[in-house]
C-alpha positions as CSV (number, residue, x, y, z in Angstrom):
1,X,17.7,25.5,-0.2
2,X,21.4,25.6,-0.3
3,X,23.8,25.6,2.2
4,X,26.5,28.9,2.8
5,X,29.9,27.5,2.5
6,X,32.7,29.1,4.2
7,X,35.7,30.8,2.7
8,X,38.3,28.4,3.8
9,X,38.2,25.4,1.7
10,X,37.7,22.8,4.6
11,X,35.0,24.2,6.2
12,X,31.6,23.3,6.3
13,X,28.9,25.7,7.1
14,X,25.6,23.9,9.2
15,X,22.0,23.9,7.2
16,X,20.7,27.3,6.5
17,X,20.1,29.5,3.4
18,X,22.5,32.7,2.3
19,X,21.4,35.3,4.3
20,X,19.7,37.9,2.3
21,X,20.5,41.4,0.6
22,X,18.2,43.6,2.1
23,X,18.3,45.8,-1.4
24,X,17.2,44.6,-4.9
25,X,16.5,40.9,-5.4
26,X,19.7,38.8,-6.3
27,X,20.0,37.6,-10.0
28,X,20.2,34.4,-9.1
29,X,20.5,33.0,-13.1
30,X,23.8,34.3,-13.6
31,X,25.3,32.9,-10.1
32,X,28.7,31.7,-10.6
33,X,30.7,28.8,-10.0
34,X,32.3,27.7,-6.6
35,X,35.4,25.6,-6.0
36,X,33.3,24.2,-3.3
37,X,30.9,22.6,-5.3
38,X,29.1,18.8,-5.4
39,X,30.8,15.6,-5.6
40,X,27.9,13.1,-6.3
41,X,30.0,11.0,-3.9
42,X,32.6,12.7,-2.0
43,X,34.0,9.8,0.1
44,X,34.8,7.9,-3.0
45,X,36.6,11.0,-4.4
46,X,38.9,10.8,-1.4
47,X,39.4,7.4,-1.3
48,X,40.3,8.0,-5.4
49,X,42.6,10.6,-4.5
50,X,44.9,8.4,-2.6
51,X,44.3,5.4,-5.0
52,X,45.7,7.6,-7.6
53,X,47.8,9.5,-5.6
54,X,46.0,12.6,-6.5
55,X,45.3,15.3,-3.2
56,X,41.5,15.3,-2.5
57,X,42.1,19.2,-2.8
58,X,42.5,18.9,-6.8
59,X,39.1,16.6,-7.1
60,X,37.3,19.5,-5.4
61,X,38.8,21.9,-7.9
62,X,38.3,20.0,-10.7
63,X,34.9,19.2,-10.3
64,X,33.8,22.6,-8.9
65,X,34.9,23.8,-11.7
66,X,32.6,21.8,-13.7
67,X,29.5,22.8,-11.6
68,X,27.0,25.5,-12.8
69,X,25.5,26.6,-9.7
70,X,22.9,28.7,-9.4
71,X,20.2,29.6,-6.2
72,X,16.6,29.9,-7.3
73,X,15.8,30.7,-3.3
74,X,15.1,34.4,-3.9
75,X,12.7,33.8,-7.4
76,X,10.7,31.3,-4.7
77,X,7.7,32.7,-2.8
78,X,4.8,31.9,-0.7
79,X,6.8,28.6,-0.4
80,X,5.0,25.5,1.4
81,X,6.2,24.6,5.4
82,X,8.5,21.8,5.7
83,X,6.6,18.8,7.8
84,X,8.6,17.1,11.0
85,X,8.7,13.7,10.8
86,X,10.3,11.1,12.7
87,X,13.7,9.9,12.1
88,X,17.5,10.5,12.5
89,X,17.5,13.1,9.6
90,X,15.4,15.0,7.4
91,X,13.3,13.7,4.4
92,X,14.5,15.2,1.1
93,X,13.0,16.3,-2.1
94,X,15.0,17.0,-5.2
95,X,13.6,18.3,-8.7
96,X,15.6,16.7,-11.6
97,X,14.9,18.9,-14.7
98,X,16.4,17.3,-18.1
99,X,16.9,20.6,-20.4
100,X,16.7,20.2,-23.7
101,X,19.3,23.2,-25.3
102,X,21.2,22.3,-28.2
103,X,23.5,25.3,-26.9
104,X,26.9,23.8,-25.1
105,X,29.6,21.3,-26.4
106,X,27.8,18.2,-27.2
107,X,24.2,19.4,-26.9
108,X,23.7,20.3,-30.9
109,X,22.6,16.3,-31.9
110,X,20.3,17.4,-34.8
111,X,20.8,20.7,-35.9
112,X,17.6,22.3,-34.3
113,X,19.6,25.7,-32.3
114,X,18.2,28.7,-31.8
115,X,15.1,27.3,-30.4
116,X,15.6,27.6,-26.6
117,X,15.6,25.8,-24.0
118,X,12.2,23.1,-22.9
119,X,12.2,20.5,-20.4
120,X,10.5,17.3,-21.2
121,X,11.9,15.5,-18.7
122,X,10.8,16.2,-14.9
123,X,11.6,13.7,-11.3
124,X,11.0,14.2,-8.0
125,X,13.5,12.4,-5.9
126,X,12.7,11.5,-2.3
127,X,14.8,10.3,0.2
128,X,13.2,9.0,3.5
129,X,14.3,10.7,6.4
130,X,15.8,7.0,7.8
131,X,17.2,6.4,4.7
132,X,15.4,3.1,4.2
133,X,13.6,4.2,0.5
134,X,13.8,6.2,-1.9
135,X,11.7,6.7,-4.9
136,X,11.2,9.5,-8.4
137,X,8.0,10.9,-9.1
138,X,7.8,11.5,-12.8
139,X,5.5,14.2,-14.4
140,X,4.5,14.1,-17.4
141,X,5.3,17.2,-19.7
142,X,1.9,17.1,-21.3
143,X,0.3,17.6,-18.2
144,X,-2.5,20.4,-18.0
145,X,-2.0,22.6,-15.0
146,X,-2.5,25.6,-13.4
147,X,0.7,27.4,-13.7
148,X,1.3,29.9,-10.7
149,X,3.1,33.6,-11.1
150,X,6.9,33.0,-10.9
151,X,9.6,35.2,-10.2
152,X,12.3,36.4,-13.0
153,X,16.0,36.9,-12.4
154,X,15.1,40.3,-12.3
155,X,12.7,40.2,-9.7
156,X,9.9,40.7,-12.1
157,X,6.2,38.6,-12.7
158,X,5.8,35.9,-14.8
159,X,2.0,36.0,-15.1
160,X,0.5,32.6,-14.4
161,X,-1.7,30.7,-16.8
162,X,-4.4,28.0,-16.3
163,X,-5.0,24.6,-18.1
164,X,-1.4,25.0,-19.9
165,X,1.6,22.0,-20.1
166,X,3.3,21.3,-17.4
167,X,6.6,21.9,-19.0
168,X,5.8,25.8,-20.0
169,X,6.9,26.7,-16.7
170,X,10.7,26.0,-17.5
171,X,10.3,27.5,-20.9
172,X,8.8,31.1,-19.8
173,X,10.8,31.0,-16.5
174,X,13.6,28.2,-16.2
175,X,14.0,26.0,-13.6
176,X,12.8,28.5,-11.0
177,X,9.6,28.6,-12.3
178,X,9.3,24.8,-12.6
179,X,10.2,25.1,-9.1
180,X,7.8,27.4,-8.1
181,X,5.0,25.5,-9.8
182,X,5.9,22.4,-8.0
183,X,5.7,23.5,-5.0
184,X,2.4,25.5,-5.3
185,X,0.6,22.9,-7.1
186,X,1.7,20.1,-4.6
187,X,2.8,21.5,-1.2
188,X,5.9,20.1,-1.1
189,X,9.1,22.2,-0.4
190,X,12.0,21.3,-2.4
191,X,15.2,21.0,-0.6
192,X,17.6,21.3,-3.9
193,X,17.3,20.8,-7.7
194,X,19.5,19.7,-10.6
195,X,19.2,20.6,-13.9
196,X,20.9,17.9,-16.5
197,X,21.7,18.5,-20.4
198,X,22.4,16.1,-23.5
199,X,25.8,16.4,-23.2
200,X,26.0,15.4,-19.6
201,X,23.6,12.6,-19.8
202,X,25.2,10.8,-22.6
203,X,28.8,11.0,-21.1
204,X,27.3,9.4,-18.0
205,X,26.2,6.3,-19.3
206,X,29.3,6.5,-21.3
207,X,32.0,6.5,-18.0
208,X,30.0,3.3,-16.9
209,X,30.0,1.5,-20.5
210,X,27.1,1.6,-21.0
211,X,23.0,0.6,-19.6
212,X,21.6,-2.4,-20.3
213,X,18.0,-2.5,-22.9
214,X,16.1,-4.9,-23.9
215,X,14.1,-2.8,-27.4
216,X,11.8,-5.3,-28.4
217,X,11.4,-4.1,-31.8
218,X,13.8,-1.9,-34.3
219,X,13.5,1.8,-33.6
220,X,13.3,3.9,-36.7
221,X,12.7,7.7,-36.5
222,X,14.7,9.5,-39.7
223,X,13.3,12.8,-39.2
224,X,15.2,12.4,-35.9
225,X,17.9,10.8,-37.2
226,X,17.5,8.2,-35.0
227,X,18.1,3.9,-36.2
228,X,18.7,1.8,-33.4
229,X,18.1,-1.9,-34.1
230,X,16.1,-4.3,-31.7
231,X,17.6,-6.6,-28.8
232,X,18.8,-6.7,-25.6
233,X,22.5,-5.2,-25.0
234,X,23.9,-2.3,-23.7
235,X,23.2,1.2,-25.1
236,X,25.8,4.0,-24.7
237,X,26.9,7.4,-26.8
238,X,24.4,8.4,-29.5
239,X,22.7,5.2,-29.3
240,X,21.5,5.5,-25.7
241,X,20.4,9.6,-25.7
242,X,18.1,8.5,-28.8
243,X,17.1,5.4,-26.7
244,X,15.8,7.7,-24.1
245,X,14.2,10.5,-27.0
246,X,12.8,8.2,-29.3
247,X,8.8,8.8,-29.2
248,X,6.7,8.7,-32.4
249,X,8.1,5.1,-33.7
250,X,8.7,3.0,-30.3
251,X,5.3,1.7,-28.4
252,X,2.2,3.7,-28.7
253,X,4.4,6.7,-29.8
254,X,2.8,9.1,-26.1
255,X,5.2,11.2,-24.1
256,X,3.7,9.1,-21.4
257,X,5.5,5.8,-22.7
258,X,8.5,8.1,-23.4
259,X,7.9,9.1,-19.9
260,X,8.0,5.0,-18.5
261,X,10.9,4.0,-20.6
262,X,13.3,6.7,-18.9
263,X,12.3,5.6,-15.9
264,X,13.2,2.0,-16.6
265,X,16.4,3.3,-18.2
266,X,17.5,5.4,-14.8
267,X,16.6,2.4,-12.7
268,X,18.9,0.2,-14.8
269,X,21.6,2.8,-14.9
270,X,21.1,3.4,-11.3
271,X,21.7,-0.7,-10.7
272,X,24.7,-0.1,-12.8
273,X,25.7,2.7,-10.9
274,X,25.5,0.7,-7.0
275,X,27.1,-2.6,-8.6
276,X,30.3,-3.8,-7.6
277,X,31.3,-4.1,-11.3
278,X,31.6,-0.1,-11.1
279,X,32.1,0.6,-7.5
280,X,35.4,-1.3,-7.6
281,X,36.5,0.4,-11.3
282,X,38.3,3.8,-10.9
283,X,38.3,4.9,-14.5
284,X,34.5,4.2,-14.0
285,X,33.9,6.4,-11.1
286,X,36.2,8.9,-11.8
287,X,34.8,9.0,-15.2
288,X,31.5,8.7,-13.8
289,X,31.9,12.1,-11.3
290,X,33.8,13.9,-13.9
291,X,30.7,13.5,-16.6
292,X,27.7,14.6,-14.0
293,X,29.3,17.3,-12.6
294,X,30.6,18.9,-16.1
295,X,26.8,18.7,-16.9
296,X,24.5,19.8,-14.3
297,X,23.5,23.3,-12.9
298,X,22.6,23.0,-9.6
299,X,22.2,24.6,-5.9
300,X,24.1,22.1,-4.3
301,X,27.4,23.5,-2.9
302,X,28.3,20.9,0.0
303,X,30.3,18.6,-0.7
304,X,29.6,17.3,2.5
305,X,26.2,17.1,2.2
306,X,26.1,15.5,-1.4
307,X,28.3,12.7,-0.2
308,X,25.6,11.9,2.6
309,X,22.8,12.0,-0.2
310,X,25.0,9.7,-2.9
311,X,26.1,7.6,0.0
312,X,22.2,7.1,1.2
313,X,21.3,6.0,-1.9
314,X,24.0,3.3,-2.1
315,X,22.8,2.1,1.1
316,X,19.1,1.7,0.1
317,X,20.1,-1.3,-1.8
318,X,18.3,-1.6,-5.8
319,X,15.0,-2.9,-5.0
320,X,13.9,0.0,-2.8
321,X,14.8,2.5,-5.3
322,X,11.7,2.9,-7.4
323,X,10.1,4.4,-10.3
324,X,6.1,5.9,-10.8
325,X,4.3,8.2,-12.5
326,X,1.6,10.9,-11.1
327,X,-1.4,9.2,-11.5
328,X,-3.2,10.4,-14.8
329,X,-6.0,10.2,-17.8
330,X,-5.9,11.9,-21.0
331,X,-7.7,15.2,-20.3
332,X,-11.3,15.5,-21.0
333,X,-11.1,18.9,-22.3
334,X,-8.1,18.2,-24.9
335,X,-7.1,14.1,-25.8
336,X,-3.4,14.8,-26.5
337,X,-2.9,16.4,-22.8
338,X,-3.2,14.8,-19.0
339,X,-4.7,15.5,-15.9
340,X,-3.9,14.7,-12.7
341,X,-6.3,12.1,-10.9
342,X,-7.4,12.7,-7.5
343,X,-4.9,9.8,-6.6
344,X,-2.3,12.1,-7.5
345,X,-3.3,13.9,-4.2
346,X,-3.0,10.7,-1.8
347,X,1.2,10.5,-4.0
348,X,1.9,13.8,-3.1
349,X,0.7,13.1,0.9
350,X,3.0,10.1,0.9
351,X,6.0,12.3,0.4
352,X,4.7,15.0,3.2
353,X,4.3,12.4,5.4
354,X,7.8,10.3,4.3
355,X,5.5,7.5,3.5
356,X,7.1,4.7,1.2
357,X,5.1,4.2,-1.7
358,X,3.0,1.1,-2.0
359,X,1.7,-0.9,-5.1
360,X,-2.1,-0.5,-3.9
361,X,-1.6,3.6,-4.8
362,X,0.7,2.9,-7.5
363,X,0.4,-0.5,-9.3
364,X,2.6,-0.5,-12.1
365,X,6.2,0.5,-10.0
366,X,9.7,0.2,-11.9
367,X,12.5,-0.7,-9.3
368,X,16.6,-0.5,-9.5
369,X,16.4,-3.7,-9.2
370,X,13.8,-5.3,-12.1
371,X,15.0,-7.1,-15.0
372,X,15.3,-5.0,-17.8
373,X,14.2,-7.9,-20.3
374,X,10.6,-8.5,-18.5
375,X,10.5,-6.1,-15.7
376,X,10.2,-9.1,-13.5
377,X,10.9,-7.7,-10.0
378,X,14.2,-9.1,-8.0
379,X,13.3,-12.1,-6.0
380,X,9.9,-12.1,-7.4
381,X,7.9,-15.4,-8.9
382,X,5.0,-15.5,-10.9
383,X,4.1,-14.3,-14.2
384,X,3.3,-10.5,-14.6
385,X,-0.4,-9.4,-14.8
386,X,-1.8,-8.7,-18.6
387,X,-2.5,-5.1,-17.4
388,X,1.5,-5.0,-16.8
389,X,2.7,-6.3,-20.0
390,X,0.5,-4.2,-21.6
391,X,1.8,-1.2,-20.0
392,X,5.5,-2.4,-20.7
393,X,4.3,-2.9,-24.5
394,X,3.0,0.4,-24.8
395,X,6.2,2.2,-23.4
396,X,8.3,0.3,-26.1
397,X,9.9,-2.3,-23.0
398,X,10.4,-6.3,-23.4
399,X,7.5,-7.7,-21.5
């Protein structure tokens, strides 16, 4: 899953995992930090280096320091078979895990500590092996599954259990036994993961002033402390973090519209993000790598490699960036959970097969590219579909 760097701080090892201890199983949750660790964007940290006439050595420091890695690979087993597909490189499949700890500068935004740490917030990223698409799979937290046996730091068993939420996984086990239940419940091997905090997210959108929203009626949650009034501008601190949380006042108050209007909110920042308006700002980028690397734990440790994925993404272009959700119901056996639909199985074959994901499996598709005040797609015509604006209605979105 990761890649071996080695010891001399230039060098880049080729693909392959750490070779193994043939003793005791590593305790992979207290790995430490690496020098040689992630830029989301490594080119543009050169090219800043000489702008400001910083050495690239000190923005490898700097943000290695920030980085939390950590390799899962040894808490993974029975792990699914990489397919071969055609193209110049290989397909990849990152697990984006949004932790919800109020431990860490930043993280304590209503006073609720010393309750662990959840996940409500997990997307699949793929990345096409030509690099021509790209697209998140969101699954919904409330999602009943079959959780598999995981692995502890220790080496230990977390016992499985059946017809639980899809986000116990990270609360008994972390992120490698959201991991581990991915995999088994999908047949897709992961390549890397990220795991993103409060904190971090907030002082993302912050270093690019800011994501456009279009809230089409006042939000007004005091028992989470959250007020934000209605309109279409751009969110940041505070404001955007509640945005992005806010559940029980804002559309039909599920975790499942909660789920759609994150989505939407990526996709704008991730417009934001390719623009030229940021590209061409310093402070922004600088600000920009300085924020995600300070908040994520990760198994990336290439720099190298991370450049090539940030850089593949730029290339894409907006409108082939997109958006869905696993294909659901609310569960016969309990109404305030999921279930997967077998359409959810023809999703999951798309991204073995490095398939691009069409609107016939997936109809209602949010893009890098789509207005944020209708959802109108770029370049589009025609007035959305009354199953459409409902479903924007119902996440809390402008239709």
């Amino acid at each position: 899953m990761s890649l071996e760097s080695d010891p001399a701080p230039d060098v880049i090892s080729s693909e392959g995992s750490a070779t193994p201890v043939p003793s005791a199983p590593k305790r992979r949750g207290r790995g430490k930090k690496r020098y040689k660790v992630l830029t989301v964007v490594t080119a543009c940290v050169v090219t800043l280096g000489l702008v400001l006439g910083l050495g690239a050595t000190y923005f490898y420091r700097h943000l290695g320091d920030n980085i939390d890695y950590q390799d899962y690979d040894d808490q993974l087993t029975a792990r699914p078979a990489k397919k071969e597909v055609a193209g110049p490189q290989e397909p990849m499949n990152i697990l984006v895990m949004g932790s919800d700890t109020r431990d860490g500068a930043g993280n304590n935004i209503d006073g609720l500590t010393g309750d662990g740490e959840r996940s409500d917030t997990t997307i699949m990223f793929h990345l096409s092996a030509d690099r021509t698409f790209a697209y998140g799979i969101s699954i919904p937290r409330d999602s009943l599954v079959d959780r598999p046996d995981c692995t502890d730091e220790d080496g230990d068993t977390i016992p499985g259990e059946d017809d639980v939420m899809w986000n116990e996984a990270f609360a008994v086990g972390g992120p490698a036994c959201t991991m581990q239940q991915f995999e088994q419940l999908t047949g897709i091997r992961l390549d890397n993961y990220v795991k993103v905090d409060f904190n971090g997210f907030r002082d993302m959108v912050d270093a690019i002033d800011g994501v456009q929203v279009c809230i089409p009626e006042a939000i007004e949650d005091p028992d989470h402390g959250i007020s934000i009034p209605a309109g279409t501008r751009e969110v940041r601190g505070n404001e955007a973090l509640n945005y992005v949380r806010a559940r029980y006042t804002l559309g039909d108050g599920s975790d499942l519209g909660r789920v759609k209007r994150q989505q939407a909110f990526i996709a704008a920042m991730a417009s934001k993000l390719l623009s030229a308006g940021t590209l061409t700002r310093v402070d922004r980028v600088v600000g920009f790598l300085d924020a995600a690397t300070s908040s994520l734990q990760t198994d990336f440790e290439s720099p190298i490699q991370m450049a090539k994925v940030g850089n593949s993404f730029k290339d894409i272009g907006a409108d082939k960036i997109k958006f869905v959700t696993v294909p659901w119901q609310y569960s016969p056996v309990d109404p305030n959970r999921v279930a997967w639909l077998p359409e959810a199985d023809a999703l999951w074959a798309k991204v073995l097969d490095d398939q691009p994901v069409t609107n016939k499996l997936i109809p209602d598709v949010i893009t890098a590219a789509d207005d944020v005040t209708s959802g109108a797609k770029a370049g589009g015509s025609g007035t959305p579909t009354s199953d459409k604006v409902a479903a924007r209605e119902s996440a809390g979105l402008c239709a």
